[in-house]
C-alpha positions, 0 to 999 in steps of 0.5 A: 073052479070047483063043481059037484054033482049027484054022483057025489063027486068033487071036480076041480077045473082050471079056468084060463080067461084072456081080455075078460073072456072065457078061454079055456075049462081044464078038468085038473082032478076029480075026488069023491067026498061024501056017500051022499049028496054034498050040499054046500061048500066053500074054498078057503082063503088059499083056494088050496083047501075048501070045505064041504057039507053032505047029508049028515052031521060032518064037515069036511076038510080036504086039501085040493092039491093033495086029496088029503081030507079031514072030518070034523064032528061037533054038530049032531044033525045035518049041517045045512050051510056054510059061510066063510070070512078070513079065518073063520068058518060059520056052520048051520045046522039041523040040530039047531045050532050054529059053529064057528070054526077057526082056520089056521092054515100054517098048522099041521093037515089034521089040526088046521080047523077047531070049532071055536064057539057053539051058538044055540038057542034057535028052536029050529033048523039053522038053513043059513048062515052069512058073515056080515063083516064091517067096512074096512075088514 
């Protein structure tokens, strides 16, 4: 589990549950990410990785076992929301545009993200963004 807060950093809990109930909270690790408000994150398919967004134009990769972090760039404005389905990740943002990034997790840490598609248009801030994937994936 994965919680952040004001202080702009990242805390990551082990959670132990037994016959459905909650057992145990174990605080593992705790990382500041951003120098400002984080305002949307996901974990990746191994909960190893996850990605974040704050108050500005980045995204943010980070490895969770090691701390290791990676900053993306491609938006120019405020990335607002994030979504992710299998390998991808779908990115809004106040530039009005939306990213599609691909994820490949056997690659080297600071090649493991591309931004794969840009999609514009919009004549507005993208405030959010969802994956609608199709029965059977």
């Amino acid at each position: 589990m994965i919680t952040v807060n004001g202080d702009q950093n990242c805390y990551i809990y082990d959670i132990e549950i037994e016959d459905d109930e909650f057992v145990k909270l174990t605080l593992t690790r705790s990382q500041s990410l951003y120098l400002d408000e984080i305002i949307d994150f996901k974990f990746m398919n191994s909960n190893s990785h996850a990605v974040f967004c704050s108050n500005n134009e980045t995204l943010k990769f980070i490895d969770l076992e090691s701390g290791n972090t990676e900053i993306l760039t491609g938006h120019t404005d405020i990335i607002i929301t994030i979504d992710k389905f299998k390998n991808f990740i779908l990115t809004g943002s106040k530039d009005n545009e939306c990213r599609l990034w691909h994820y490949n997790p056997n690659a080297a840490i600071f090649n493991k993200i591309k931004c794969v598609a840009v999609f514009k248009g919009h004549t507005m801030n993208i405030s959010c963004v969802n994956f609608s994937p199709k029965k059977g994936y």
